[in-house]
C-alpha positions in Angstrom: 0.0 0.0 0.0 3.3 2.6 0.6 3.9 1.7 -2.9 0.8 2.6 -4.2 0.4 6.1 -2.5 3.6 6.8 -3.8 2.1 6.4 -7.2 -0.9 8.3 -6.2 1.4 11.4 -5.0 3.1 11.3 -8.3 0.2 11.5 -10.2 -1.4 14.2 -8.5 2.0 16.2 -9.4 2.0 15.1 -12.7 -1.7 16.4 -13.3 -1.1 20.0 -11.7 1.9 20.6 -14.1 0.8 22.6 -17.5 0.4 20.6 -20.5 0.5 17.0 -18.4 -2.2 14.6 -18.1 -2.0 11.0 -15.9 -1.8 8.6 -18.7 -1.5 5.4 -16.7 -3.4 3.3 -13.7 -1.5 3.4 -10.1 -2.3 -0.2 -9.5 -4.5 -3.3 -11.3 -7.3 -2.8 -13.9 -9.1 -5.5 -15.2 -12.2 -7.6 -16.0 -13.2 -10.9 -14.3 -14.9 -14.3 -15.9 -16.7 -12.8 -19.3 -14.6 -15.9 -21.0 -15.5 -15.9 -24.6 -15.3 -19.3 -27.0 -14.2 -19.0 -30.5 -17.4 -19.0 -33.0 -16.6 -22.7 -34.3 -15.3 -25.7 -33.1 -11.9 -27.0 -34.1 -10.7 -30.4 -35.7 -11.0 -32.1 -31.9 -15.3 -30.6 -32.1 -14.2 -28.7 -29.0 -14.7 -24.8 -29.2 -11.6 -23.3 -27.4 -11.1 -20.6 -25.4 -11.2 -17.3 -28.1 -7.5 -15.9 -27.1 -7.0 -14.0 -29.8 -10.6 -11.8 -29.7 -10.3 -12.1 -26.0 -6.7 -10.4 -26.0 -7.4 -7.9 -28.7 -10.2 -7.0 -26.5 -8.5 -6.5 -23.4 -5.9 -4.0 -24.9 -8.7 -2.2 -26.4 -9.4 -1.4 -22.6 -6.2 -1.1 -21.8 -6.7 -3.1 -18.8 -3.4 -4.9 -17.5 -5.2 -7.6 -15.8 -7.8 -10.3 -16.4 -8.6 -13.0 -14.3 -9.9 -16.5 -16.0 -12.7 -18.9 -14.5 -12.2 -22.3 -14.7 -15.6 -23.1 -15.3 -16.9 -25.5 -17.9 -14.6 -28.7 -19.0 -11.0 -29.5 -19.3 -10.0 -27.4 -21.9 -10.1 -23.6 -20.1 -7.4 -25.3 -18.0 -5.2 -26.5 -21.4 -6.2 -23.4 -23.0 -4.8 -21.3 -20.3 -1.3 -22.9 -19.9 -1.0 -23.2 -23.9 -2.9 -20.6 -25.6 -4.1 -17.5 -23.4 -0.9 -17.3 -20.9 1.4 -16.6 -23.7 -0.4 -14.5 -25.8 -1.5 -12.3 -22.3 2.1 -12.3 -21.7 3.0 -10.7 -25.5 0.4 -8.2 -24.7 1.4 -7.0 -21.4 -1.9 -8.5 -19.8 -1.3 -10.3 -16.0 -3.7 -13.1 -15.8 -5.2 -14.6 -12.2 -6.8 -17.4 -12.2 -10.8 -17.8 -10.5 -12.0 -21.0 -9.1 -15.4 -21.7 -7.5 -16.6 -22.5 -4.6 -18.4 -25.3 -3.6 -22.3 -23.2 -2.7 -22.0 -22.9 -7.1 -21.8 -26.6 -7.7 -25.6 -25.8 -9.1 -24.2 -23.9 -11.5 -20.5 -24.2 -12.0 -17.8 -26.7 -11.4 -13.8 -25.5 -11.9 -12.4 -28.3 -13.4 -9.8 -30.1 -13.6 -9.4 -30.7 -9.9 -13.1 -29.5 -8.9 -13.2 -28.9 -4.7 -9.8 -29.6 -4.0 -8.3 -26.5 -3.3 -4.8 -26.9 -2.0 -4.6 -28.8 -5.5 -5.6 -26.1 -6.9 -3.2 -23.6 -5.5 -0.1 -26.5 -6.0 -1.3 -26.7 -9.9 -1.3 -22.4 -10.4 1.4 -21.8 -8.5 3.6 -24.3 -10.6 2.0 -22.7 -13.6 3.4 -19.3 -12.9 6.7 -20.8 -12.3 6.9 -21.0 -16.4 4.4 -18.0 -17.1 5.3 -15.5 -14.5 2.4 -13.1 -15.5 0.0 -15.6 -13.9 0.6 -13.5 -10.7 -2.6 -14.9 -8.9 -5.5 -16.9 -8.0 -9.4 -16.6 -6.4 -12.6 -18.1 -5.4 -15.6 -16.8 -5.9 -18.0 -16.8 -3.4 -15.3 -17.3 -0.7 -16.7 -16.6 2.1 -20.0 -18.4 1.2 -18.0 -21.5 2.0 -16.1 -20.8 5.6 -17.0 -23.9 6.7 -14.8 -25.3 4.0 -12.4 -22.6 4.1 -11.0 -22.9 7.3 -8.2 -20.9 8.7 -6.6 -24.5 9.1 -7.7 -25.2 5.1 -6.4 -21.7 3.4 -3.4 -22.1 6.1 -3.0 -25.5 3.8 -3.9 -24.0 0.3 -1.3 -20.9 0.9 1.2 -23.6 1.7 1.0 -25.5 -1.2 1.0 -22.6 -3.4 4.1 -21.0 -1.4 6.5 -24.1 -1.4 6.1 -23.4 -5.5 6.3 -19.8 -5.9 5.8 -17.6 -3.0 5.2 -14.6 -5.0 2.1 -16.1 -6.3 -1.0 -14.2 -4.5 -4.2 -16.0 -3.5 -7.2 -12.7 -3.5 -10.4 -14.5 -2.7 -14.3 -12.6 -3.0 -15.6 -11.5 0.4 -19.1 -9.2 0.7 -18.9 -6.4 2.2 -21.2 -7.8 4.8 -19.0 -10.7 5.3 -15.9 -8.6 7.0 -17.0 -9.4 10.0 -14.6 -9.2 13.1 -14.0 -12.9 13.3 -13.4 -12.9 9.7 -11.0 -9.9 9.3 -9.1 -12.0 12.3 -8.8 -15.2 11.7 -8.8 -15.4 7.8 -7.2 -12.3 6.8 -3.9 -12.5 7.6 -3.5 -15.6 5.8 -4.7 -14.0 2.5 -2.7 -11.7 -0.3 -5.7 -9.0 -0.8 -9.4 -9.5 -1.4 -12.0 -8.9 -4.1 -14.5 -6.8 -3.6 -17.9 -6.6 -5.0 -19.8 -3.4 -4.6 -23.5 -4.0 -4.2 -24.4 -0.9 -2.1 -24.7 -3.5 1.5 -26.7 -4.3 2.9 -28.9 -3.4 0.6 -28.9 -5.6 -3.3 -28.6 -3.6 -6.0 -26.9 -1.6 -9.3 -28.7 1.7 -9.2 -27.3 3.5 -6.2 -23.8 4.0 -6.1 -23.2 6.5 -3.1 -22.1 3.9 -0.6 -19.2 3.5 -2.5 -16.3 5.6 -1.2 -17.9 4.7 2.9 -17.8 1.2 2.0 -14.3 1.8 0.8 -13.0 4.2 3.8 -14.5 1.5 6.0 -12.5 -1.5 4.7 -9.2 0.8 4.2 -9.7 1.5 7.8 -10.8 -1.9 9.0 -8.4 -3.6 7.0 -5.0 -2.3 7.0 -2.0 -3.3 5.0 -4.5 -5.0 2.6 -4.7 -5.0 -1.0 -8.5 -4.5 -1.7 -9.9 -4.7 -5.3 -13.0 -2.9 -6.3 -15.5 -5.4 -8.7 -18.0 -3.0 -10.0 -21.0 -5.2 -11.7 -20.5 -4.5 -15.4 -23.6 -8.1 -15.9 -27.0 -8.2 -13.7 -26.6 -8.9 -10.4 -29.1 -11.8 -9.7 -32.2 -10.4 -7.7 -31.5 -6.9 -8.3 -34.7 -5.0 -9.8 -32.0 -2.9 -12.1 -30.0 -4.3 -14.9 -26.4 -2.1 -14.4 -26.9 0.7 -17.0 -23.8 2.8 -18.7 -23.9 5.4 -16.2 -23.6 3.1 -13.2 -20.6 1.3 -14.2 -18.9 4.5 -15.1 -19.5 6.0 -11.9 -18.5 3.0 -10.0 -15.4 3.2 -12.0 -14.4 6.7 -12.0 -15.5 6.2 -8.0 -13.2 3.7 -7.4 -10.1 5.0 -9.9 -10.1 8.1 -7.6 -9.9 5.7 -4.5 -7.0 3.8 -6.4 -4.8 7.0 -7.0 -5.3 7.7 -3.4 -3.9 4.6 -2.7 -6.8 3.3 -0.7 -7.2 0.7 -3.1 -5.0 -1.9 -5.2 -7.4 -2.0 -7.7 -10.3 -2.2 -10.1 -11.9 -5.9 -11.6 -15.1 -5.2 -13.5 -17.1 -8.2 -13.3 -18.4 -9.5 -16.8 -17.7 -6.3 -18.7 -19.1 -7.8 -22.3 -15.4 -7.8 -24.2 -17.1 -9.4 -27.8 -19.7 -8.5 -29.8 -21.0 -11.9 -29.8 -21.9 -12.0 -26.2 -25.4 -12.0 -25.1 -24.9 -8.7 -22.9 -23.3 -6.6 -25.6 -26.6 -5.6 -26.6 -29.9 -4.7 -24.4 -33.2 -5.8 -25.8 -35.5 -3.0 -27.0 -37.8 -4.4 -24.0 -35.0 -2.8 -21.6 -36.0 0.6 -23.0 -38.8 1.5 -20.4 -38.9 5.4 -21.2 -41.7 7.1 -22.4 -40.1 8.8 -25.1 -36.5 8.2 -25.7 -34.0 6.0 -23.9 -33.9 7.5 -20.5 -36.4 8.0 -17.5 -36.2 8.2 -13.8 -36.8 4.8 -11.5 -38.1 4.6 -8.2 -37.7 1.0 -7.3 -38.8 -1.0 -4.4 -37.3 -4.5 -4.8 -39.4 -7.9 -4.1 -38.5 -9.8 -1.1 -37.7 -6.3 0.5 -38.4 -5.1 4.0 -38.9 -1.1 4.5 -40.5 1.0 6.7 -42.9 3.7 6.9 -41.1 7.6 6.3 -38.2 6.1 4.1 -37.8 7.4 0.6 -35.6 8.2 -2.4 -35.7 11.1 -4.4 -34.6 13.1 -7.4 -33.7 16.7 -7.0 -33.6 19.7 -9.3 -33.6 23.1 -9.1 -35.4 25.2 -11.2 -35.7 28.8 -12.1 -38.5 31.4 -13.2 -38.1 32.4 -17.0 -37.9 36.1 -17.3 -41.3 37.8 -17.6 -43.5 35.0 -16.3 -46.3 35.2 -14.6 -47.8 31.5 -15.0 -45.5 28.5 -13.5 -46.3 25.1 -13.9 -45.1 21.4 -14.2 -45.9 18.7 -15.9 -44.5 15.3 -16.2 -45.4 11.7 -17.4 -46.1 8.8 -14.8 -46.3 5.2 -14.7 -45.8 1.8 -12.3 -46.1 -1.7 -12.9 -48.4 -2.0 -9.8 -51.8 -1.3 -12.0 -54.7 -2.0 -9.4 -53.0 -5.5 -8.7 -51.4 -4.3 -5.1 -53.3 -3.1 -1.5 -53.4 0.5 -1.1 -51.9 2.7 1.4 -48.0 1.6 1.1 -46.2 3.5 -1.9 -46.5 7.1 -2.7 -45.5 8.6 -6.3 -44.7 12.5 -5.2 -43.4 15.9 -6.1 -42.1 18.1 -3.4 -41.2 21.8 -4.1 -39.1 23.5 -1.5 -40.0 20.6 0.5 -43.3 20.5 0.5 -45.7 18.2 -0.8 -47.7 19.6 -4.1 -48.7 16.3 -5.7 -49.0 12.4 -4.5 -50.6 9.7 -6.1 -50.6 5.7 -5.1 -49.1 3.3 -6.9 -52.5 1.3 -7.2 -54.4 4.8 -8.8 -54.3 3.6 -12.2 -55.7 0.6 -13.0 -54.4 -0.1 -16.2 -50.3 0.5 -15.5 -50.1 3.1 -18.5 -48.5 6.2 -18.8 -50.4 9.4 -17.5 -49.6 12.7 -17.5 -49.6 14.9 -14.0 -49.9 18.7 -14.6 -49.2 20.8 -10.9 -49.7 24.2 -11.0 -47.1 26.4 -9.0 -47.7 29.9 -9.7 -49.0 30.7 -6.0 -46.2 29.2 -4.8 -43.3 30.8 -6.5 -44.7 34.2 -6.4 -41.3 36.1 -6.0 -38.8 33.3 -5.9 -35.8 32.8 -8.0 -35.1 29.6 -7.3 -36.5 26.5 -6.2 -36.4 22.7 -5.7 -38.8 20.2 -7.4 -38.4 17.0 -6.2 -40.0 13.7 -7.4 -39.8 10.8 -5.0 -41.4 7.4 -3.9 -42.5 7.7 -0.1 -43.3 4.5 2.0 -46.4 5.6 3.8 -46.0 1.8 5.5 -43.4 -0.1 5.6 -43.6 -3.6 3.2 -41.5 -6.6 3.2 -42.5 -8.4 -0.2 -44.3 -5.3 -2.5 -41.7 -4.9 -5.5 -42.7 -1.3 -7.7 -41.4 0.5 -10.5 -42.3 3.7 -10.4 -41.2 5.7 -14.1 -41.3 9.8 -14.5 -40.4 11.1 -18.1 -41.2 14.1 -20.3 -41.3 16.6 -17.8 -42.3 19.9 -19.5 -42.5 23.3 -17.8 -44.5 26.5 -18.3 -42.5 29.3 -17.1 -39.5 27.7 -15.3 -36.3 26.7 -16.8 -34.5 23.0 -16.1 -32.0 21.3 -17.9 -32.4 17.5 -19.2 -36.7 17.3 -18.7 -36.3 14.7 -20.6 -34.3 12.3 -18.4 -31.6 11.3 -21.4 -28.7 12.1 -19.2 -27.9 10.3 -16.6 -24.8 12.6 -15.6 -27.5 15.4 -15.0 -29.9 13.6 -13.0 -27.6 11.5 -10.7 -25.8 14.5 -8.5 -29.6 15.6 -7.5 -30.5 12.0 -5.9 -31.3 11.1 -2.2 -32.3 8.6 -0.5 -33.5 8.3 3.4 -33.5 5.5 5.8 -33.2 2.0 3.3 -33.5 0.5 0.4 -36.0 2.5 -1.6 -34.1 3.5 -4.7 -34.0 6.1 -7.5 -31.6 6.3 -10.1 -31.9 7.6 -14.1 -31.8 4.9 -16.1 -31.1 5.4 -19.7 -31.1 2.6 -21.9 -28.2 2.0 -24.2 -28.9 -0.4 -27.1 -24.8 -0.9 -27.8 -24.4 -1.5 -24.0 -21.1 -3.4 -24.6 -20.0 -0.9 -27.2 -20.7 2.3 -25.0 -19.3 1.1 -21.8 -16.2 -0.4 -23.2 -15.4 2.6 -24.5 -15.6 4.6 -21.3 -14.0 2.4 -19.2 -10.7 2.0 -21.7 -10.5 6.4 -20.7 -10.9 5.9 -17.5 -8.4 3.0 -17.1 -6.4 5.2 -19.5 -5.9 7.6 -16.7 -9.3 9.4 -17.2 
């Protein structure tokens, strides 16, 4: 970590001087498990691992780092150790390796030596002897499986991996939740850093992203001497209401970069970041596109399976300001939820606030039919004399829920005498410093659909892991 605020202290010189921008990343920047297959199989039938798209790909990004699952059959492990080591090394790339654990056997199996970690960290570790860019290894889901992973058990894995190459560094996946005091004492000291994936705790979801630099702080503080990797969710998070737009990932990014030049981090893994075209989560369905008019609205989102309680709220801020001349102000937006009539009454409120104070509410059950209707407030009364104010549209939780999902959508806002930037929610960058949210995990976020999600965010991650 001295090494690392070092670099952070240069760069920060480097970017006040005239004329010089920071051109390079302090510490790793990567992508984790979005493994790609070439298009057809070979003469063996097999389809191997697609190194050269894969590579060409990962420079495009200009990340130094990618980390390889070992999921699926034999061949990631032969492809690794004869086709993507090499060609990562020619590049510049570092590769770590990602195992599972055994709470994904439903799903995923790392094969060739399945559950038996300490042969796994024998087999890298003598693997990096001959490819020394293969600097490390993880499983996913670590601390899912303490009752596997031991002290006594990762005492015997980092063994293993040390009497081979003790340079070789084993960075498991731990939750933010899961750095709990026995944890941090008994299992950290036998690990190399940790992987971690920001999923705004306790809470479940890719929409908000200001817990970010506290969950950071915390762990800097909690965990010192440390190397701590930041996973923003580039691919859905399962049971999150909100697939990860553009905007999220890039904040999470540009977030954690500032963290990483500050030396609080060691660095960034995206997990799944779409690297081909050919992948399913290059592209978003036109059915993703949940605007009005457009490809952006604002989301007020109340997950299933959720418990709340009554007073909490998220809302969108923006100020607004009387046109010159006016004597008439109102606002008017667009409004819809997937609730319909289908829900009890009396739990979620649709509102706008100005200055605070309530001008229009509306339950989520009002409209029976779940279509778009259009809200018209008049506020000429109210701003008699003003020259500024705050609109704010919010969900409210009048009573608190535990299983009462809702979607709430505001687009097209148009206004009669009053001047705001964006009304039509296709900026995300506009919308997002004006959120806030009180007391849980009701969220609001702007959520613009991009079609060429893979295309879009690759592109803005390569700058920002560029240097910004």
């Amino acid at each position: 970590m001295i090494r690392l605020a070092l670099l952070a202290v240069l760069a920060a010189a480097l970017s006040m001087s005239p004329g010089v921008s920071y051109a390079a990343s302090p510490g790793v920047v990567g992508t984790e498990g979005n493994l790609s297959r070439e298009a057809e199989p070979r003469a063996d039938g097999i389809r191997h691992t697609d190194t050269k798209a894969m590579i060409s790909a990962l420079t495009s990004l200009n990340a130094n780092t990618y980390v390889y699952p070992m999921a699926g059959d034999n061949v990631q492990w032969e492809d690794l150790r004869e086709e993507f080591l090499p060609a990562a090394a020619k590049a510049g790339i570092d590769v770590w390796v990602m195992v599972y654990a055994p709470s994904q056997s439903t799903c995923c199996v790392s094969r060739p030596y399945r559950h038996d970690y300490v042969t796994w960290a024998r087999e890298i570790a003598t693997l990096s002897r001959s490819h020394p860019n293969l600097k490390g290894w993880t499983v996913d889901d670590f601390a899912l499986d303490l009752a596997t992973f031991t002290p006594a058990y990762v005492g015997q894995m980092q063994a293993a991996a040390r009497a081979v190459n003790p340079a070789l560094k084993f960075v498991p996946t731990v939750y933010y939740s899961q750095f709990t005091d026995a944890f941090i004492t008994q299992h950290v000291p036998l690990l190399d850093g940790v992987i971690f994936p920001y999923r705004d705790s306790p809470h479940r979801d890719t929409s908000w992203t200001w817990n970010l630099s506290y969950e950071i702080d915390r762990l800097a503080e909690r965990l010192p001497g440390t190397d701590i990797y930041v996973m923003p969710y580039a691919h859905p998070l399962s049971h999150a209401a909100q697939k990860p737009t553009v905007a999220y990932v890039e904040t999470v990014t540009r977030t954690a970069m500032r963290h990483l030049r500050e030396g609080d981090i060691a660095g960034i893994i995206q997990y799944k970041l779409p690297l081909l075209e050919r992948e399913a989560q290059w592209t978003r369905p036109a059915t993703d596109n949940l605007a009005r008019t457009g490809d952006g609205r604002l989301s007020f989102v109340v997950q299933d399976r959720t418990v709340t309680k009554a007073g909490t709220w998220c809302g969108a801020i923006r100020t607004v300001r009387p046109a010159s001349g006016a004597t008439r102000y109102t606002v008017s937006f667009w409004h819809r939820d997937n609730r319909g009539s289908s829900g009890p009454a009396g739990y979620h409120k649709k509102q706008l606030l100005l200055d605070d104070r309530l001008v229009w509410q509306q339950d989520v059950t009002a409209d029976p039919d779940g279509e778009w209707r259009k809200a018209t407030v008049d506020l000429t009364s109210k701003l008699a004399g003003a020259t500024s104010a705050r609109l704010q549209w919010r969900l409210y939780e009048l009573k608190g829920v535990s299983n009462y999902f809702v979607d709430v959508s505001v687009d097209d806002i148009a206004l009669t005498g009053l001047q705001m930037s964006d009304p039509g929610v296709e900026d995300a960058g506009t919308w997002t410093p004006g959120l806030s949210r009180k007391g849980g995990p009701v969220y609001c976020s702007p959520q613009v659909y991009h079609q060429n999600y893979g295309a879009d965010l690759g592109a803005r991650i390569a700058r920002w892991y560029a240097g910004g």
